[in-house]
C-alpha positions in Angstrom: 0.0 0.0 0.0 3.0 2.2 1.1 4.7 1.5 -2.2 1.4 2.4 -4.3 1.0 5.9 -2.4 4.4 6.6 -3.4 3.8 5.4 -6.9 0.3 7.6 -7.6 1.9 11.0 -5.6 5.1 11.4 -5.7 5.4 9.4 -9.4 8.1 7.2 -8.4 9.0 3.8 -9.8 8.3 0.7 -8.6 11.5 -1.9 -8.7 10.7 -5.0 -10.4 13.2 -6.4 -8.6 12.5 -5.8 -4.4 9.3 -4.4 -5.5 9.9 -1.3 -3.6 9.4 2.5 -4.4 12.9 3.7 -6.5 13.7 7.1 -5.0 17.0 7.8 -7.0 17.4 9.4 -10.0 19.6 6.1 -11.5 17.5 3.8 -12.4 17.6 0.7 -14.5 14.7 0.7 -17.3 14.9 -3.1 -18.9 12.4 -6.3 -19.1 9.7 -4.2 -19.2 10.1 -3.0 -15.9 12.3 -0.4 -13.8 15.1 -1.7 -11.3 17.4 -0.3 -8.4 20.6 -0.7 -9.8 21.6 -2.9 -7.2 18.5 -5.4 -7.7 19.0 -5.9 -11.4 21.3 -9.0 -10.6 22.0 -12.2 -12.4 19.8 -14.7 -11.4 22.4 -17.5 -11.8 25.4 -15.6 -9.7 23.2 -13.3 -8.1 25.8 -10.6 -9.2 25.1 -6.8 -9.8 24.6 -6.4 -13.5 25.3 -2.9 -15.0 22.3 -3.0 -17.2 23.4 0.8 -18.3 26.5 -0.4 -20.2 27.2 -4.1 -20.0 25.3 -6.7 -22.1 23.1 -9.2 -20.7 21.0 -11.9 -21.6 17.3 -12.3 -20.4 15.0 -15.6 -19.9 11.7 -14.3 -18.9 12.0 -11.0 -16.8 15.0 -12.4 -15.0 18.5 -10.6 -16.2 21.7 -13.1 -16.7 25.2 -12.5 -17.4 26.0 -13.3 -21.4 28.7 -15.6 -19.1 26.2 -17.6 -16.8 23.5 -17.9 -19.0 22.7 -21.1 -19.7 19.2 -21.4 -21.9 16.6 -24.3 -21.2 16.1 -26.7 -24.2 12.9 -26.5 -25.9 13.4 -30.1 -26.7 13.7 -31.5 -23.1 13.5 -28.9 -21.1 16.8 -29.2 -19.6 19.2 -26.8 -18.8 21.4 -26.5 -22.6 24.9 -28.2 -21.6 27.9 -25.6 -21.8 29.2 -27.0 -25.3 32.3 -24.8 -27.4 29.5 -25.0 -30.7 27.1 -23.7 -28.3 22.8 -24.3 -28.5 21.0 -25.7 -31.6 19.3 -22.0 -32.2 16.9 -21.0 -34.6 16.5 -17.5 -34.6 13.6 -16.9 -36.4 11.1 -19.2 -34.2 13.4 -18.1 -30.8 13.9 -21.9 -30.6 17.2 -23.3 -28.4 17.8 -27.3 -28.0 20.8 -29.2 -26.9 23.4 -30.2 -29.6 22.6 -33.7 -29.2 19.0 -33.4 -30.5 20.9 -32.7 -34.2 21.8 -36.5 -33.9 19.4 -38.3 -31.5 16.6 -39.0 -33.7 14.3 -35.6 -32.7 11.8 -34.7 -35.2 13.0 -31.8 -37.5 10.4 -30.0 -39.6 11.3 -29.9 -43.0 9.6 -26.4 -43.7 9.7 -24.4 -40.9 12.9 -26.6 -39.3 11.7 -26.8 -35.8 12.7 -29.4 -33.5 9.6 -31.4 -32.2 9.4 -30.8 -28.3 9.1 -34.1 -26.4 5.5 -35.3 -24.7 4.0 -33.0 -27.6 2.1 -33.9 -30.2 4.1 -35.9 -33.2 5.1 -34.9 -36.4 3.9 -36.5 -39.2 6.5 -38.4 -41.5 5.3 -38.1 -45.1 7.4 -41.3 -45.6 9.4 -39.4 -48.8 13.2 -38.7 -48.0 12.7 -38.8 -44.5 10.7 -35.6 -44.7 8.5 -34.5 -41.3 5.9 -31.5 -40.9 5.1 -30.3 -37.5 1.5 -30.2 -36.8 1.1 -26.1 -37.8 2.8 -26.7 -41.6 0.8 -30.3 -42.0 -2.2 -27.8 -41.0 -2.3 -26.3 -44.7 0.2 -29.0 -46.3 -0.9 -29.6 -49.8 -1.0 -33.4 -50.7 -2.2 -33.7 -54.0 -1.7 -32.3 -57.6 -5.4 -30.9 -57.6 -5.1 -29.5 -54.9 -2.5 -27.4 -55.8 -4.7 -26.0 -58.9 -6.3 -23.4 -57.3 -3.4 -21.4 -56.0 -1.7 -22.1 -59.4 -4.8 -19.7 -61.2 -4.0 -17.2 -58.2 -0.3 -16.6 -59.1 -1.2 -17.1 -63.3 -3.7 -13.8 -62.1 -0.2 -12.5 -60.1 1.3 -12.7 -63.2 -1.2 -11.3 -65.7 -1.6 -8.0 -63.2 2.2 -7.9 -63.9 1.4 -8.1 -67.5 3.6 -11.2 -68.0 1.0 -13.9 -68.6 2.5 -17.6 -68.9 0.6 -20.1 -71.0 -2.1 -21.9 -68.5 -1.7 -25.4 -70.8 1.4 -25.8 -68.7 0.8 -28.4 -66.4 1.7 -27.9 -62.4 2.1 -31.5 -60.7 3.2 -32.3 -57.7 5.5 -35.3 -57.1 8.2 -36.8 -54.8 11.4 -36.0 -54.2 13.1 -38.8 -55.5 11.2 -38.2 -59.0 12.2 -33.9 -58.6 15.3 -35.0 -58.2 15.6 -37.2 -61.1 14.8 -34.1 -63.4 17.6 -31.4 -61.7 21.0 -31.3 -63.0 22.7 -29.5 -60.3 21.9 -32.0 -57.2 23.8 -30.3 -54.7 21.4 -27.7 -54.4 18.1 -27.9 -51.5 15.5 -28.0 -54.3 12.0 -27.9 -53.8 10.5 -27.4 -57.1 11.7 -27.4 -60.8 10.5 -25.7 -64.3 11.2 -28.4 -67.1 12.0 -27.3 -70.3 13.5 -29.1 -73.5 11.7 -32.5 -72.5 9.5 -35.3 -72.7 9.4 -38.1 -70.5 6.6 -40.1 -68.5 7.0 -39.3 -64.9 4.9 -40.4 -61.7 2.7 -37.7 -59.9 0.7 -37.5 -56.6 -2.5 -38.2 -57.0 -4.0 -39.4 -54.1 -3.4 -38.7 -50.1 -1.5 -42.0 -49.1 1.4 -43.1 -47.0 2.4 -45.6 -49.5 4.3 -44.2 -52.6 3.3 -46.6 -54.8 -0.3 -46.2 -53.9 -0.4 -42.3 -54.1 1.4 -42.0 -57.5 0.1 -42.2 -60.8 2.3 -42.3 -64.7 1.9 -38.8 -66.2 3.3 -37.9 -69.7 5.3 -34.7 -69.9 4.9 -33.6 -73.7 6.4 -30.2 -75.5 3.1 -29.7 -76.9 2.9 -26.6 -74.6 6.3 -24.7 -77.0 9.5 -25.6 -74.7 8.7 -26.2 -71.3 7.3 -29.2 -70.3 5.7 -28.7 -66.7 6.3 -26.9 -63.6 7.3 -29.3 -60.6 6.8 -29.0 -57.3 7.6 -31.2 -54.1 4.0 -32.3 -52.4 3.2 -31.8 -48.8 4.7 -28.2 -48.7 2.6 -26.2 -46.6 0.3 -23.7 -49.0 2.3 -21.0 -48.5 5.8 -22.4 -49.4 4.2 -24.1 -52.8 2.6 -20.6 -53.8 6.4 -18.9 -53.1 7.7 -22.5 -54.9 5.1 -21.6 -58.2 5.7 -18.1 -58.3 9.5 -18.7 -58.4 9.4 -21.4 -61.2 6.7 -20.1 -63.2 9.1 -16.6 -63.7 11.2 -19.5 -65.4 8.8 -20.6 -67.7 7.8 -17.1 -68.5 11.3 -16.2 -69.8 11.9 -19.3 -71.7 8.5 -18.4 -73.6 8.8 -14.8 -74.0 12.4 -15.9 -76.1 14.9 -15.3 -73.1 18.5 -16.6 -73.9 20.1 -18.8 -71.7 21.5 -17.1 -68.5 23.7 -17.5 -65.8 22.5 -19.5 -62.8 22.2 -16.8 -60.3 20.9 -14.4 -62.8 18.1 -16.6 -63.9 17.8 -18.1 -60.1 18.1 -15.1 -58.4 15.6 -13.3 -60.6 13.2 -16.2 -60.2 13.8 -15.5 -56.1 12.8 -11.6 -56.7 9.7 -13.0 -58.3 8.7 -15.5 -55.5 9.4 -12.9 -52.8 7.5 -10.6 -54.2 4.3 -13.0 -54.8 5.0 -13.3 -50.4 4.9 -9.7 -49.9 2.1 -9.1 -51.7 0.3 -12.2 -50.0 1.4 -10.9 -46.7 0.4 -7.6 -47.1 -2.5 -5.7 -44.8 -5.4 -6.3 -47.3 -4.8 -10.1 -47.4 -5.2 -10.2 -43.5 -8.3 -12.8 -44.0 -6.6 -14.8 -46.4 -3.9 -16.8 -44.0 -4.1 -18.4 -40.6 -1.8 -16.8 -38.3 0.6 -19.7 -38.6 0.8 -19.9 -42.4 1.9 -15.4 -41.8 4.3 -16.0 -39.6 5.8 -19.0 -41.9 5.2 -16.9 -44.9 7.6 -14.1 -42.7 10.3 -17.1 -42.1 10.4 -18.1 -46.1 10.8 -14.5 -47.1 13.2 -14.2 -44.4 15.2 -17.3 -45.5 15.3 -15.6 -49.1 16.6 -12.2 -47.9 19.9 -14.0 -45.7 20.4 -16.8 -48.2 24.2 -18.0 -47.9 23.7 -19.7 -51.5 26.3 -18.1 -54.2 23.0 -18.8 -56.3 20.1 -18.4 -54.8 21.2 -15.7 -52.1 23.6 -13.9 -54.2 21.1 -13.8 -57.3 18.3 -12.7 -55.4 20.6 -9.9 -53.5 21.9 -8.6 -57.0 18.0 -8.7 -58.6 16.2 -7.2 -55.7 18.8 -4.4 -55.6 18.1 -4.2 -59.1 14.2 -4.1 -59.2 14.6 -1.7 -56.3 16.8 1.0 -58.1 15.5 0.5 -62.1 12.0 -1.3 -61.7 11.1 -4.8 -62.8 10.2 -3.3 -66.6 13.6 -1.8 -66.8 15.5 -4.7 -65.1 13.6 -7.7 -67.2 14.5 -5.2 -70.8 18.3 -4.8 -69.7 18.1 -8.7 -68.8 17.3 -9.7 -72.2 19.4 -7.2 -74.0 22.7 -8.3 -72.0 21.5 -11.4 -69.8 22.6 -9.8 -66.4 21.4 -7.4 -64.5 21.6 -3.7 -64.2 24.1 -2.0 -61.9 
């Protein structure tokens, strides 16, 4: 009561640390809260912390020193074991796990690459290359080829508003890895979806929702009849808003080998086709679309464009650097006209 007269006359702080009335002028304002400067301590050594000029970590409202911190493991909950390579960290989801989960057989997603915490309930193994979705991606996974045909007219419309149609005879199928990978030529690369041009060749596509391959697969032949490219690829079981980024990026493919592109280098033609995707995401993700995603599927449509932006890939990361820098300064018009007079981008 004492504390709360103080408070509402005189305007003084409360400490969040002793919960007492803070009558000096130095004051600590951190973790949402004021703090005598002797109560903001570390709660592992229970040493002072200058929270004015030293660097601290925080679990919760409770300051550490960077040195004692220790985080718990969103795995196991256990304390993270003092290791030289430090946690498993994802910074995007603020996710921390003991090294040894890398090798112990813990769930990974393969979209969003969370660890699955234990007594939780299990991923789901799409028995395909050892690929998992946590529960939030298998929420909106798509499974089948027609499924996918919906938000295939959504990006042709993307497209067309950009007034770069692509012919809608090319076919979008989804299939398994092992058959994507069959039709890449560069298979060091994480690939999720391919455009195929220059081919014909009978290939087995997802049909139906089953846990047996050989039972959710169907024959399906590829055929130029459509002017050079074949069909637009795409892994199935991506959550909806990975296979739209996944369309948008190849279909920018097929759209230049239509519209009489010469052949390019790979992080010009990649890193263009990243622009492209990341741009179908920010539009997607925009305030007007509010209704149209879950707030999972937003916040995973945040860690994909992320993931584009801070790419390491000489490729993909570079390519989309260079092109987004270009679109930026020159405009896509500009940058797709100096593309095909020179087959780089503008500087």
């Amino acid at each position: 009561m004492y504390n709360q007269i103080l408070k509402n006359i005189f305007g003084y702080r409360i400490c969040a640390g002793c919960n007492s009335a803070i009558c000096e002028s130095r004051k600590i304002n951190s973790l949402d809260g004021y703090w005598h400067m002797d109560c903001f301590r570390c709660r592992a050594c229970n040493q002072p912390i200058d929270g004015l000029r030293e660097q601290f970590a925080s679990c919760g409202r409770y300051p550490y020193h960077r040195s004692c911190y220790r985080p718990k493991c969103d795995v196991c909950k256990n304390i993270v074991p003092s290791n030289p390579l430090g946690s498993l960290t994802n910074p995007f989801w603020k996710q921390e796990a003991c090294p040894s989960h890398a090798h112990d057989g813990t769930p990974r997603c393969t979209c969003c690459f969370r660890l699955q915490p234990r007594r939780t309930k299990g991923y789901v193994d799409l028995h395909d290359a050892n690929r998992k979705l946590c529960p939030e991606c298998m929420d909106s996974a798509i499974m089948v080829t027609n499924k996918c045909q919906p938000l295939y007219a959504e990006i042709h419309q993307f497209y067309e508003g950009l007034h770069m149609p692509v012919n809608k005879r090319v076919p979008l199928l989804l299939v398994e890895y092992d058959q994507l990978y069959a039709m890449v030529s560069n298979k060091t690369l994480d690939i999720k979806g391919v455009c195929v041009r220059h081919m014909e060749s009978t290939i087995n596509i997802v049909t139906r929702q089953h846990t047996t391959p050989e039972k959710r697969t169907r024959p399906f032949k590829l055929t130029l009849d459509h002017g050079i490219v074949s069909g637009i690829l795409i892994l199935f079981g991506l959550p909806r808003i990975l296979s739209g980024f996944l369309i948008a990026h190849e279909m920018m493919h097929a759209w230049m080998n239509l519209s009489g592109y010469q052949p390019m280098s790979e992080e010009v033609e990649e890193g263009i086709s990243q622009v492209m995707g990341h741009m179908w995401l920010e539009c997607e993700l925009s305030s007007s679309r509010n209704g149209k995603w879950s707030q999972f599927e937003r916040k995973l449509g945040e860690f994909f464009k992320f993931q584009v932006e801070v790419s390491p890939c000489p490729i993909y990361g570079n390519g989309f650097r260079k092109g987004h820098q270009a679109v930026q300064k020159y405009g896509l018009k500009k940058t797709l006209q100096h593309m095909r007079r020179t087959g780089n981008f503008p500087f």
